[in-house]
N, C-alpha and C positions, 0 to 999 in steps of 0.2 A: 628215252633215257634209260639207259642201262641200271640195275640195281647195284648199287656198292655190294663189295663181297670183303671177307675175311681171309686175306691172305690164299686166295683163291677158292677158298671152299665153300659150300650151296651158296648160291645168292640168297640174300635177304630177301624175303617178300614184300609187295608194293599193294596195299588197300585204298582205293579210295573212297572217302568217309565222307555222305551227299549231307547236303544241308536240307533241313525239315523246319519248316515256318514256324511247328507248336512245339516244346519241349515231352517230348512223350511223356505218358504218364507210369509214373514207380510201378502202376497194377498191372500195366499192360504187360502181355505176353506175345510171343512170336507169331501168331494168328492177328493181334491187333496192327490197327495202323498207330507207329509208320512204318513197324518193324514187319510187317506182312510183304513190303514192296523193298526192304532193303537187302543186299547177296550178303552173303553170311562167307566166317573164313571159319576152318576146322583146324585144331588143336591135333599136334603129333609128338612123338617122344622127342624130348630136348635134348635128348645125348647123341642118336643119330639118323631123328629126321623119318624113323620107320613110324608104322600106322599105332594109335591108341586102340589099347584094348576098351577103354570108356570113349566113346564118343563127345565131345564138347565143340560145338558153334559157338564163334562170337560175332555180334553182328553191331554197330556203331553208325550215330548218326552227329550231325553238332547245329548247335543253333549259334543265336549271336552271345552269349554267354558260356554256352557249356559245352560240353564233352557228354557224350551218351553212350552207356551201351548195357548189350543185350547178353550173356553166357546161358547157354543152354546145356545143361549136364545131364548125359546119360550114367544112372546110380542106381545104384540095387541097396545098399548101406549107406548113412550118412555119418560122418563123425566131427565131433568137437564140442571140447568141453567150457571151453572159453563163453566169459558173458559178456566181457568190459572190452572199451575201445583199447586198442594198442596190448590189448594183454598179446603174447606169441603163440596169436591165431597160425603161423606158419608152420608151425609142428604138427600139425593136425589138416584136416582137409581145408582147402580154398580157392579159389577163385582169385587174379593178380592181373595188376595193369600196373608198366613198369613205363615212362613216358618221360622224354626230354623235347624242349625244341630244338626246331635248327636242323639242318641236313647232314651235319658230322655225328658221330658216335654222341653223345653227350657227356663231358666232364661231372654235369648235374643234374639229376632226376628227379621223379617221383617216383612211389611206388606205394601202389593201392589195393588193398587186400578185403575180401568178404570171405566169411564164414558160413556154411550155408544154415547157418540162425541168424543172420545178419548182423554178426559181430562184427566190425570195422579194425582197420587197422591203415594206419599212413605213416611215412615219414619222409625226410627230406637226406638224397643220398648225391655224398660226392665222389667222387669217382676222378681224381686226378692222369692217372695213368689207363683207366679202363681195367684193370687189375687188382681183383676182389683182394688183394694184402694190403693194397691203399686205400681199400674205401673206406668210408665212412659215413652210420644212420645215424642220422639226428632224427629219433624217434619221439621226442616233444615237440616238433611240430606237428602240429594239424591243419588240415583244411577246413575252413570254413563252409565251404559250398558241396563237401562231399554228403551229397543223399544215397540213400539205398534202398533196395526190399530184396525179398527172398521169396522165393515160393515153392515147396517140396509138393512133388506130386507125388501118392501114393494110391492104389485100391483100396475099397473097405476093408478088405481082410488084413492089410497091412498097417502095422504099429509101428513107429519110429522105434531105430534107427533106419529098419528097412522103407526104404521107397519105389519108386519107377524112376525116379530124377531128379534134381531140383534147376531152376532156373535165378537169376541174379540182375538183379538192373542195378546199375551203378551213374549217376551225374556229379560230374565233377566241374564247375566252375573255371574257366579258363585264367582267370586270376591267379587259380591255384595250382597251374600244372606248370609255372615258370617263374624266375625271379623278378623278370621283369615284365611290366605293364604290356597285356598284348590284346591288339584290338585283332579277334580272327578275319582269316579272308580266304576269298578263292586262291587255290593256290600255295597255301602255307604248306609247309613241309613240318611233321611231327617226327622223332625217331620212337619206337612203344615196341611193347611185346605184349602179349597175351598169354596170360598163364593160367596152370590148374595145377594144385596140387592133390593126389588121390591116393586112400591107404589101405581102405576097404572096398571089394574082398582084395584089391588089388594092388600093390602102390605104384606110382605111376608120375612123373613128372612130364606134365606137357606143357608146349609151348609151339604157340603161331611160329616165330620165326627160331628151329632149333639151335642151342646156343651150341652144340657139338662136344662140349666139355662133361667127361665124365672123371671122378662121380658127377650128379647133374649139382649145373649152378646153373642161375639165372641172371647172374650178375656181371654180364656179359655186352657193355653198352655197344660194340663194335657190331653184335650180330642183331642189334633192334632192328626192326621192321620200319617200315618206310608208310606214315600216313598221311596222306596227301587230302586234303580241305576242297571238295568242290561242291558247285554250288554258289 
C-alpha cells in the first residue's frame, strides 16, 4: 500500500509499531528489553525534510492497553523552566506525539508533550479543515493514563543545564488517544507525528513525518505519519 501524500509532495512515512506482552518499564532505556529488539525511526527538519543538527530516535511499542514510546535526544544544554502540567511547556524545549485514529488525515487529535523534567502537557485538538486558523485546543482535558519519566545523561564534570542527552518514555492509554472506545488490534491503522522541539545551543523544529510548512508548524494532520499495530 502506497503512503498517502500531500498534494504530491514527500510521502508520509509508514512505522510499524510490534506488540510486546509486558508494558515496559518508565526506567527502562534503549539498551533494555523491549526497546533493545525494537527499529527506532530518526527525527528531521519539519520545514524541509533535511537532516537534524541534534540527533533524536523514537522508538514505540503497544500492548493491550497502551501506547509506548521511547525519544532518545542528543543534547549538550537542556532548557525549561516550566514545573506544572499543561503550563506552555511548548516554548521551551520538548519532546511531542501528535496522534489521531483512523487512516484519513484526522479532523481530531491528540497531542502530547514532555519537558525534559518531565513536565507534562495534553490537550484535546479539533482540526475541522486541517488548517491551523480552524483549529481548536481544548487544553483542560487530560489524559488519565498518560505516565512518564525522564532521564538526563550527563558526565561528572557536567552541571545542568549542560548534558550528553536526555531520553523520555512516554505511555499513554489507548482510551485516551480517541473519542471513541477502542479495543486495539493487528492491523489498526493510527495517523501521529513525532516531534522535538530544540533551542539550545541550537533551535530546531523536528519531526518524523516533515510537515513542509514554513515558518515551522506542526499542526499539519494531512502530513501525519501512518502507524500501523502489528502483532
Amino acid at each position: 500500500m502506497s503512503a498517502p501524500t500531500d498534494n504530491g509532495a514527500l510521502p508520509v512515512p509508514t512505522y510499524s509499531v510490534v506488540r510486546v506482552p509486558h508494558a515496559p518499564s518508565l526506567e527502562g532505556g534503549v539498551n533494555d528489553a523491549p526497546w533493545d529488539s525494537i527499529a527506532g525511526v530518526f527525527l528531521v527538519d519539519t520545514v524541509d525534510g533535511s537532516g537534524a543538527l541534534a540527533q533524536t530516535e523514537v522508538r514505540a511499542c503497544w500492548t493491550s492497553k497502551a501506547l509506548h514510546l521511547l525519544f532518545v535526544c542528543v543534547d549538550s544544554e537542556v532548557w525549561s523552566d516550566y514545573t506544572r502540567r499543561d503550563d506552555p511547556i511548548y516554548e521551551q524545549e520538548v519532546v511531542e506525539l501528535f496522534i489521531g485514529s483512523g487512516e484519513a488525515p484526522p479532523s481530531i487529535y491528540r497531542e502530547f508533550e514532555l519537558s525534559p523534567f518531565n513536565v507534562q502537557w495534553d490537550g484535546r485538538i479539533v482540526s475541522p479543515t486541517g488548517d491551523r486558523k480552524d483549529m481548536t485546543a481544548d487544553v483542560a482535558w487530560d489524559a488519565c493514563s498518560f505516565d512518564s519519566a525522564v532521564r538526563i545523561a550527563r558526565s561528572e564534570s557536567q552541571q545542568l543545564p549542560q548534558c550528553e542527552g536526555w531520553s523520555a518514555r512516554l505511555s499513554i492509554g489507548f482510551a485516551d488517544l480517541s473519542d471513541n472506545a477502542h479495543t486495539p488490534a493487528h492491523g489498526d491503522v493510527w495517523r501521529a507525528n513525532f516531534l522535538r522541539i530544540e533551542h539550545r545551543p541550537h533551535e530546531q523544529y523536528l519531526a518524523w513525518s516533515p510537515t513542509l510548512k514554513s515558518p515551522a508548524d506542526y499542526h499539519v494532520p494531512a502530513r501525519f505519519g501512518r502507524l500501523i499495530l502489528v502483532g
